[in-house]
N, C-alpha and C positions, 0 to 999 in steps of 0.2 A: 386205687384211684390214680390217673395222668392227667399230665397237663401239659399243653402242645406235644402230645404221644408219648410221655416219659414219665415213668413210676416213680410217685414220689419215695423219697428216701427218708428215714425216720430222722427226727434231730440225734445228732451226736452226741454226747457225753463230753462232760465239760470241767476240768479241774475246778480244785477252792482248794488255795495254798493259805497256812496260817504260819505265820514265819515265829520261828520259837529256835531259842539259845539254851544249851545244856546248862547248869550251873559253872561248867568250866570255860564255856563260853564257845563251845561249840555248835555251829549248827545243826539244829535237826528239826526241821520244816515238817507239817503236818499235812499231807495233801488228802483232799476227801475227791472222790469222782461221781459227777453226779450225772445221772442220766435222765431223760424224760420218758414218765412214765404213758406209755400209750395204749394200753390194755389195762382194761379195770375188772376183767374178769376175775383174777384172783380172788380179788377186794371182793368181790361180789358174791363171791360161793363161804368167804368166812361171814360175810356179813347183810346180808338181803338189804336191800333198803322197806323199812317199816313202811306197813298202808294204814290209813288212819279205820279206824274200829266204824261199822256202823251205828246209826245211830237208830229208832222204829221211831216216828210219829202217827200218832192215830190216822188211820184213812191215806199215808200216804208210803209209799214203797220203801225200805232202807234207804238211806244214803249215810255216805261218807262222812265222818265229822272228822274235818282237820284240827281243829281247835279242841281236840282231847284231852288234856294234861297230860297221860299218859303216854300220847303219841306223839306229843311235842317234847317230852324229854326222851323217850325213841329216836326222834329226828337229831333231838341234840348231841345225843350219843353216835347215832350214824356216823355226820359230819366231823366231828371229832376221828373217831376212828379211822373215817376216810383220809384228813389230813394224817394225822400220826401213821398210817400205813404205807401213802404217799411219803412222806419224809426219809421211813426205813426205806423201803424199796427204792426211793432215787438214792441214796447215798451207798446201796449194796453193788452200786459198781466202782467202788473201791476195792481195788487186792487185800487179798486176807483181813478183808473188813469183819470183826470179828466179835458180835454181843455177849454181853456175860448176864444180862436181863431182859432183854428182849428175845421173844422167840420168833419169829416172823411167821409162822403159823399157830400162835393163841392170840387172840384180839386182845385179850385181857393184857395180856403182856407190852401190846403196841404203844400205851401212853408212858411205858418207864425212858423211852428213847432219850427225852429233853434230860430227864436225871441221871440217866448214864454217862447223858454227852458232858454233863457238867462235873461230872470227877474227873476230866481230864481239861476241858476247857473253860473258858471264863462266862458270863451271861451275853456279853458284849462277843464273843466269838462265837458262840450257838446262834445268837439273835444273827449273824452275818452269814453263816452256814445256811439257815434255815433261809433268808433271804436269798440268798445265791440258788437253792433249791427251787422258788417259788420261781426266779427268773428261767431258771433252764424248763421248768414246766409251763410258764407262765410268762411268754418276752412282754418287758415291761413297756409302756409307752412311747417310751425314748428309742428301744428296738424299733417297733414296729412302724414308728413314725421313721427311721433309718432306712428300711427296707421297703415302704413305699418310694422314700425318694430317690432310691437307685432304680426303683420299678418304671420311677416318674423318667427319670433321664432317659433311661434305655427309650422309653416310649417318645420321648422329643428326639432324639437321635432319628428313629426312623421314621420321625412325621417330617423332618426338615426338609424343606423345599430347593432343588437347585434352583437360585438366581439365574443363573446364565442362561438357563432355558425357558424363563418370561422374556427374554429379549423379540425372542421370535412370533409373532404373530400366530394364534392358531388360524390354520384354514377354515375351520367348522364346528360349530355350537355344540354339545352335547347330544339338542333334537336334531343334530344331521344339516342344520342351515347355515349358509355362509356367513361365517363372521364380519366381517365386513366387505362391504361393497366397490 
C-alpha cells in the first residue's frame, strides 16, 4: 500500500528498559526489544480460528450456532492463544532472547510465557512489559491523538492564506465576470 506515492514502511521496534542493580551495586539494565507484529499468518497455521458447529432445525437448512458452549470456549481459547503468541513473538526481537518453556511453535507452550517472565521479573515489571507490548502493537490514544495533530499543523501550514495578496483587487469572479465595476 502508498500514500502520496510512497510505501508504507513497517513500525519499527521499540526498546523496554528495566533498570536493575546487581547486589554489588552494579548496573545491569534489562532491555526487552519489542517489535509490531504485522503478519498473523503464522499464528494462523498453529492455530485456525474456530467456526461455530451447525446447528439442523426441522424444515429449515443448517446454520451456524455461535452460542455453542463448546465453541465459545474454542473462541476463548483462540483469543488467548492469540494474545500469548502476540506477546512471545513482539518481544523475540530482542538479542539472544532465549525461553527455557516456551516453544514458539507449540501452542500449548504459549501461555507458560507470563510464568517464565516472572522468575526473573516482578508482576509490576511483566504488567509494564506487557503494556509497552500492547503500545508498540497497539498506539495508545495519546499516540494517535499526537499524530493527528502534527497531520493537523502540516495541513494549516499549507491552507494559510498570504495577506498580502487580498490587498489587491481581483479583476474577475470565478464565473469569468467582472468584479467590480
Amino acid at each position: 500500500m502508498k500514500i502520496l506515492g510512497q510505501k508504507l514502511a513497517p513500525p519499527v521496534s521499540q526498546p523496554f528498559a528495566i533498570p536493575r542493580k546487581t547486589a554489588t551495586g552494579e548496573t545491569q539494565d534489562i532491555v526487552f526489544v519489542c517489535s509490531a507484529i504485522t503478519d498473523y499468518s503464522d499464528f494462523e497455521s498453529f492455530c485456525p480460528e474456530p467456526k461455530p458447529p451447525n446447528v439442523r432445525r426441522p424444515g429449515k437448512a443448517p446454520q451456524p450456532d455461535p452460542l455453542d458452549k463448546r465453541y465459545l470456549a474454542a473462541i476463548d481459547k483462540y483469543g488467548e492463544s492469540r494474545i500469548n503468541w502476540l506477546m512471545i513473538m513482539s518481544i523475540s526481537a530482542t538479542p539472544d532472547l532465549e525461553w527455557e518453556k516456551v516453544d514458539k511453535s507449540d501452542p500449548d507452550t504459549w501461555k507458560l510465557f507470563r510464568e517464565e517472565l516472572l522468575e526473573s521479573l516482578t508482576q509490576l515489571e511483566v504488567n509494564l512489559l506487557m503494556s509497552h507490548i500492547m503500545d508498540v502493537n497497539m498506539p495508545s490514544k495519546e499516540a494517535q491523538e499526537e499524530a493527528l495533530a502534527r497531520f493537523m499543523s502540516t495541513q494549516a501550514q499549507g491552507s494559510e492564506v498570504d495577506t498580502n495578496s487580498q490587498k489587491d483587487e481581483p479583476s474577475s469572479t470565478p464565473s469569468g465576470e467582472l468584479a467590480s465595476d
